[in-house]
C-alpha atoms as a printed R data frame, in Angstrom:
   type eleno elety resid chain resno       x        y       z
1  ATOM     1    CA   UNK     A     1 157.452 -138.188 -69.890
2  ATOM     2    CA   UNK     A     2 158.865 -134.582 -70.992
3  ATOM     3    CA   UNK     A     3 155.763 -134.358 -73.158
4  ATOM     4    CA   UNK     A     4 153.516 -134.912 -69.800
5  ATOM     5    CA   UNK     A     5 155.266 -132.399 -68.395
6  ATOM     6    CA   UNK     A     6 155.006 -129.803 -70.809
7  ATOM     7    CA   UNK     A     7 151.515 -130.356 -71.543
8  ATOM     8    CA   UNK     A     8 150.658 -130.112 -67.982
9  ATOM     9    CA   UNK     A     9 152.924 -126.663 -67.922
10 ATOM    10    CA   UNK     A    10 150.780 -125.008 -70.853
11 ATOM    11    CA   UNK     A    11 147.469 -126.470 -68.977
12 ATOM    12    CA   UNK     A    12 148.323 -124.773 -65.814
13 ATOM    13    CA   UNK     A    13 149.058 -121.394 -68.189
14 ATOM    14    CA   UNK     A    14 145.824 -121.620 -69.683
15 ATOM    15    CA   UNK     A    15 144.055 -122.064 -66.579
16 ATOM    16    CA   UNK     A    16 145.116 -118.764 -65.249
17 ATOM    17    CA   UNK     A    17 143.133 -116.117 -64.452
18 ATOM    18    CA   UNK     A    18 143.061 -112.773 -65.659
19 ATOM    19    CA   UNK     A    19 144.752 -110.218 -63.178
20 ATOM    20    CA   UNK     A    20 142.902 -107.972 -60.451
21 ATOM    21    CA   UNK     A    21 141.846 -104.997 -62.747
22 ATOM    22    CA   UNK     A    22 141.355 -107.003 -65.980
23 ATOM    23    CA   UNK     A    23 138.212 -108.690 -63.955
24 ATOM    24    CA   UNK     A    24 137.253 -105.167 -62.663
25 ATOM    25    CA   UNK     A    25 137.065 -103.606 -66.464
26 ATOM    26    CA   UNK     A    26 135.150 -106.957 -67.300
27 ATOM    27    CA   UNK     A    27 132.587 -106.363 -64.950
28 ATOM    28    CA   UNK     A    28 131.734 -102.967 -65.200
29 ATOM    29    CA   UNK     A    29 131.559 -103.888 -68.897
30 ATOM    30    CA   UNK     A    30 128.938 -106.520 -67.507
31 ATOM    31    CA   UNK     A    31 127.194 -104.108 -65.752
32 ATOM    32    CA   UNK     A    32 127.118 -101.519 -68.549
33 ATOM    33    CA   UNK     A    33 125.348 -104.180 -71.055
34 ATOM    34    CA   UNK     A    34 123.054 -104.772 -68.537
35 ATOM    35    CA   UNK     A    35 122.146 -101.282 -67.729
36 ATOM    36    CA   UNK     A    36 121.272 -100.946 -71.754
37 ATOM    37    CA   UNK     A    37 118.701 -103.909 -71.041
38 ATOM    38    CA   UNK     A    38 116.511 -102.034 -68.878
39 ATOM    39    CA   UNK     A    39 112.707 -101.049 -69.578
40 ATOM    40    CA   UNK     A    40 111.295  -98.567 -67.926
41 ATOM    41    CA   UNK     A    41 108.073  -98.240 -67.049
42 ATOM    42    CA   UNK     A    42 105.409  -96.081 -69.236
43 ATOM    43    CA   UNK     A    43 103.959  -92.897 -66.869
44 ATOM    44    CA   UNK     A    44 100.466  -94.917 -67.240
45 ATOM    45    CA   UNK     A    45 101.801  -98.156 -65.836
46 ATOM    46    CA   UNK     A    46 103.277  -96.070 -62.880
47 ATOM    47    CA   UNK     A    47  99.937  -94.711 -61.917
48 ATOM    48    CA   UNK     A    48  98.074  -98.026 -62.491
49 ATOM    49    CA   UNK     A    49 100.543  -99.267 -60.386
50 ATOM    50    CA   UNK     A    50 100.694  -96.794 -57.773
51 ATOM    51    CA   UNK     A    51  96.478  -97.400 -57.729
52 ATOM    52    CA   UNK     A    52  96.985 -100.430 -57.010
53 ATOM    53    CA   UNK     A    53  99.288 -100.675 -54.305
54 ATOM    54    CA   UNK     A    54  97.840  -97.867 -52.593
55 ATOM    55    CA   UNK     A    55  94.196  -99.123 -52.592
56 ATOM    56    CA   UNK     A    56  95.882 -102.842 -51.150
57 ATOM    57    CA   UNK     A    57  97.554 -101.078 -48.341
58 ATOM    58    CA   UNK     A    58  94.304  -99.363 -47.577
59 ATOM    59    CA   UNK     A    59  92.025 -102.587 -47.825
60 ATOM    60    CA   UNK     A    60  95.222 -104.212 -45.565
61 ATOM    61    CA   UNK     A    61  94.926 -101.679 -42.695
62 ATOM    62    CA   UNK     A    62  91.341 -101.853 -42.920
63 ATOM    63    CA   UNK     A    63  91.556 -105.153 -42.192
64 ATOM    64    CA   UNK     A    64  94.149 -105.392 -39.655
65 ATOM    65    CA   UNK     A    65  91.977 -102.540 -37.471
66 ATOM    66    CA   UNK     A    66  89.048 -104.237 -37.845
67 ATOM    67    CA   UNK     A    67  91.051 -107.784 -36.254
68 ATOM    68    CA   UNK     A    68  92.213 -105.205 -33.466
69 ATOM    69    CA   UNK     A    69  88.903 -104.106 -32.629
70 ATOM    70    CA   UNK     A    70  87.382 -107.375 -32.530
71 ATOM    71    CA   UNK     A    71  89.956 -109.116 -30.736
72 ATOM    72    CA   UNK     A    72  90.111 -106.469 -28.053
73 ATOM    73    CA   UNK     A    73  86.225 -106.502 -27.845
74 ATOM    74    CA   UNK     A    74  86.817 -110.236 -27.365
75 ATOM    75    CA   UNK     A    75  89.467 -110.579 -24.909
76 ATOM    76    CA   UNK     A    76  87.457 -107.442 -22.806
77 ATOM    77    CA   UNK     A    77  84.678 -109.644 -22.877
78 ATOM    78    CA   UNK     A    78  86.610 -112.556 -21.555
79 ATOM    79    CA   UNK     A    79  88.845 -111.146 -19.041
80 ATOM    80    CA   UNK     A    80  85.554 -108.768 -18.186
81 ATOM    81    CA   UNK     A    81  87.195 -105.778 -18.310
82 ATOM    82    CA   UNK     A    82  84.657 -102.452 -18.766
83 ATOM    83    CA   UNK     A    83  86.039  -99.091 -19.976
């Protein structure tokens, strides 16, 4: 019974955490290893990229204006309303 007791005494030591700024250090550590993982980007794949996204947001609005035109021709045409 004394030896239940003492193993469940060095359990509950070992099952501590680590204090407040122990956990800080530990993650800013994380966050440091991390930071040496990143890739950036070559200046060629930024300009590809930047092609791309600017020629979808282009095609996009094109699209959307042309919808608002037609949908306002439509619903003129309906409700018979003449500018």
């Amino acid at each position: 019974m004394a030896k239940d007791k003492a193993k469940k005494k060095s359990a509950k030591k070992t099952d501590k955490k680590p204090n407040v700024f122990q956990r800080i250090g530990r993650y800013f550590r994380d966050c440091n290893n991390e930071r040496k993982k990143l890739v950036w980007p070559s200046i060629k794949t930024t300009f590809k990229n930047f092609w791309v996204v600017l020629s979808s947001i282009i095609t996009i609005s094109i699209f959307v204006g042309l919808l608002d035109w037609g949908l306002t021709i439509l619903l003129g045409t309906i409700m018979n309303i003449t500018k």
